[in-house]
C-alpha positions in Angstrom: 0.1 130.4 92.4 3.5 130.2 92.8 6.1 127.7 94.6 9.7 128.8 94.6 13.2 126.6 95.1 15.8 128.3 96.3 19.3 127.3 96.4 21.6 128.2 99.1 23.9 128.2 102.0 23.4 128.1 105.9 25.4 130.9 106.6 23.7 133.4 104.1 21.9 136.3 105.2 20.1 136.4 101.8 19.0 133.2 102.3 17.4 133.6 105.5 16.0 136.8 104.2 14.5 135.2 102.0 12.9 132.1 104.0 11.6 134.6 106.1 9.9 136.9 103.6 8.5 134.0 101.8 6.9 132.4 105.3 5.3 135.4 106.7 3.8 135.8 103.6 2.8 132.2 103.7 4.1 131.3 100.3 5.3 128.1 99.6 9.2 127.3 99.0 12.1 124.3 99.4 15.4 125.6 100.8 17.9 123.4 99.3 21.3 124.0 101.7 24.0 123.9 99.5 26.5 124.0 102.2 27.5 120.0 101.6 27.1 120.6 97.4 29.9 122.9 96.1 29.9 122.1 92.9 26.2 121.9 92.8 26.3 125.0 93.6 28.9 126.0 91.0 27.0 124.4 88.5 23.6 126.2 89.6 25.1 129.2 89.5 27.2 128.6 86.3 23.3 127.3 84.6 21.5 130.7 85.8 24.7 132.9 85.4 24.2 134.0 88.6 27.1 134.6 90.8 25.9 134.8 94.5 23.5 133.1 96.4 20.3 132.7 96.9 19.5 131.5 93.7 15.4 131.7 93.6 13.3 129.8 90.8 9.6 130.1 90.6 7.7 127.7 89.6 4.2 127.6 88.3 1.7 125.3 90.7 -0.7 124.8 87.6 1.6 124.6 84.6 4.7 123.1 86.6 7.2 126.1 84.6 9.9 127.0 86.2 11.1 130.3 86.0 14.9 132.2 87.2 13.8 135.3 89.8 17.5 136.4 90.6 18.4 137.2 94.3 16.5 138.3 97.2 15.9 142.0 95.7 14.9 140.3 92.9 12.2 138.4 94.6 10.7 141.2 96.6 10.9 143.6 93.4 8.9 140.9 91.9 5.9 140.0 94.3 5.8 144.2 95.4 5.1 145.1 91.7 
């Protein structure tokens, strides 16, 4: 099973999109607001050369890996498949 971190910002429709997907389907997740972080943020996006946000990691509940998923098309894509 996976948990998934997301990083992003308050005002985001992504982001909410994204919370909201991931609770009704009961799947676990930490929103980390990045509203109060800019260069946090910059640096997050500059690691995972990804330019927008949400930023969404998976990681592994058994193995503790942590995996890049991309956006929020990324994620659906990913658990629709």
């Amino acid at each position: 099973m996976a948990k998934y971190l997301i990083y992003g910002l308050s005002m985001c429709e992504y982001c909410a999109l994204t919370c909201e997907y991931l609770s009704e389907r009961e799947i676990e997740f930490v929103f980390m607001n990045m509203d109060e972080d800019p260069v946090g943020l910059t640096e997050a996006k500059a690691y995972y050369t990804h330019r927008t946000v949400p930023i969404i990691l998976s990681s592994d509940t058994e193995t503790g890996n942590v995996s890049f998923v991309g956006g929020y098309d990324d994620l659906v894509k990913g658990l629709e498949s």
